[in-house]
C-alpha positions as CSV (number, residue, x, y, z in Angstrom):
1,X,-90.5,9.1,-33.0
2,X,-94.2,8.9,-33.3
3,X,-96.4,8.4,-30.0
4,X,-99.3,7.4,-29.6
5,X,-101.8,9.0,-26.8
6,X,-103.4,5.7,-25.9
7,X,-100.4,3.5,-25.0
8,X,-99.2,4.0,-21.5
9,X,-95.7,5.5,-20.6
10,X,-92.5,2.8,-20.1
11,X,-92.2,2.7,-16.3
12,X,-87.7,2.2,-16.0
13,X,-88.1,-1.0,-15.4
14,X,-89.8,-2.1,-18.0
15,X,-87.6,0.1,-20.5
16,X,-84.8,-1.4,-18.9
17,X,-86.0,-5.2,-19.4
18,X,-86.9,-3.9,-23.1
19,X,-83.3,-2.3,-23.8
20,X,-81.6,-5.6,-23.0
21,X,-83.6,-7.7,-25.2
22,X,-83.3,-5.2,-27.8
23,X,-79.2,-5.5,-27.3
24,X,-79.7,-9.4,-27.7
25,X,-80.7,-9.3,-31.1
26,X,-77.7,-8.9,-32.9
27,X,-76.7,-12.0,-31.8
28,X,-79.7,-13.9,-32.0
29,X,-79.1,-13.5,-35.8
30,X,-76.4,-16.2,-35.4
31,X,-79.5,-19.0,-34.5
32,X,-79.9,-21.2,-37.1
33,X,-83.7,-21.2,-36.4
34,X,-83.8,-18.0,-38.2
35,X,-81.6,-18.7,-41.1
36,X,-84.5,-22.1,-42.4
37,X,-85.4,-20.6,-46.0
38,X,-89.4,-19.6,-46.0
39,X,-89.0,-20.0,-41.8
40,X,-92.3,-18.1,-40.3
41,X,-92.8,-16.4,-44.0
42,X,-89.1,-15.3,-43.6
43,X,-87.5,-14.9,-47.4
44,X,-85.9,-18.0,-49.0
45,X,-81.7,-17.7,-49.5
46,X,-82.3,-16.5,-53.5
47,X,-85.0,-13.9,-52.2
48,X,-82.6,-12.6,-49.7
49,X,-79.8,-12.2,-52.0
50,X,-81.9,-10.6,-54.4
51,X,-82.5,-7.8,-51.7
52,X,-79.1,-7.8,-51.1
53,X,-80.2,-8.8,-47.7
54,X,-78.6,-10.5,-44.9
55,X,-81.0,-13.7,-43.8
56,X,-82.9,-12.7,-40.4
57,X,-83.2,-9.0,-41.0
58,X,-86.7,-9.0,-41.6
59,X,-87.1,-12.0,-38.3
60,X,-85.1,-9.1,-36.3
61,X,-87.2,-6.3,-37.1
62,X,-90.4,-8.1,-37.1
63,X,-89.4,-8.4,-33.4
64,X,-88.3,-4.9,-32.9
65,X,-92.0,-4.1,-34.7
66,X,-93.4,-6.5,-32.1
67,X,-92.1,-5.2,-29.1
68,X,-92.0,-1.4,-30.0
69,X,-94.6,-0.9,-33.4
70,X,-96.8,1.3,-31.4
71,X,-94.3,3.9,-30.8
72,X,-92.9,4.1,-34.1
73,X,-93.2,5.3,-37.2
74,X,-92.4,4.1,-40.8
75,X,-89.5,6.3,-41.0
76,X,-88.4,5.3,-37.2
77,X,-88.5,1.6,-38.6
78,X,-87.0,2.3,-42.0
79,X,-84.0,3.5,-40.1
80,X,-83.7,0.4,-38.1
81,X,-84.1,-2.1,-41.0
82,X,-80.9,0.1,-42.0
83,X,-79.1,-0.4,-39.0
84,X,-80.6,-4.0,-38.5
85,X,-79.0,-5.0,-42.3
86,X,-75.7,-2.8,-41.5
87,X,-75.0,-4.8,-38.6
88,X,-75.6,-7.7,-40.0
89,X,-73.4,-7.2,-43.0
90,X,-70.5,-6.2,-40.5
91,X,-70.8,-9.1,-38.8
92,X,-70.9,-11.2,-42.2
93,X,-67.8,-9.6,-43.3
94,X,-65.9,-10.0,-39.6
95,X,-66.8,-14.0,-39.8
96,X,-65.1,-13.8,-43.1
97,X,-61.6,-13.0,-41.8
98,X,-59.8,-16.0,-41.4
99,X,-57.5,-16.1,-38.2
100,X,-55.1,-18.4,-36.7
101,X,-54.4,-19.9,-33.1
102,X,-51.4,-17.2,-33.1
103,X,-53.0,-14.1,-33.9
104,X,-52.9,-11.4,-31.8
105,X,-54.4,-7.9,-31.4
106,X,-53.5,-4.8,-33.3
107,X,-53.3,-3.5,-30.0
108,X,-51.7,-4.5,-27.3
109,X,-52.2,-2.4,-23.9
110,X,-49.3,-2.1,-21.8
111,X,-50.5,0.1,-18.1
112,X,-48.6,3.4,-18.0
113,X,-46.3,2.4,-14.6
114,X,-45.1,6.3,-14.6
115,X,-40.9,7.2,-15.5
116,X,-38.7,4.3,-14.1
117,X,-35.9,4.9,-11.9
């Protein structure tokens, strides 16, 4: 990461308060807000499919830019549009599986009681 000598360290608090927004924004690309086609110069719907981008990628990193641009680089943000746009894909494809009342886990954890009697 690229850091620059005139910005002042994170004290923990403050990188703590700045972690958990950061862990927000996943889920803040469910808010319709961010999903209105030319929203805050965001791309329209046929612009977004043209990039073969998920709508609110370039809302979430614009706020990832906002809160950490002066600490990182154009590689360090490159990477994060990546994992900004594979996240959001995942979750695209997840809301795509259809599931009933009656579904259940794959899984199903049962406590390991020790050998019965």
């Amino acid at each position: 990461m690229h850091e620059s000598t005139t910005t002042r360290p994170l004290s923990r608090r403050e990188f703590a308060k700045r972690a958990g927004t950061a862990a927000l924004i996943p889920l803040a690309a469910g808010v319709p807000v961010l999903a209105i086609p030319g929203a805050r110069g965001g791309p329209t719907p046929q612009e977004a499919q043209e990039a073969d981008e998920p709508p609110g990628a370039d809302a979430l990193l614009e706020y990832v830019r906002t809160l950490y641009g002066e600490r990182l680089s154009v590689d360090d943000l490159a990477k994060i549009r990546e994992g900004i746009v594979g996240s959001l894909r995942a979750g695209a494809r997840i809301r795509e599986v259809a599931l009933a009342n009656s579904d259940e886990p794959g899984l199903v954890f049962r406590a390991y009681r020790g050998e019965g009697p």
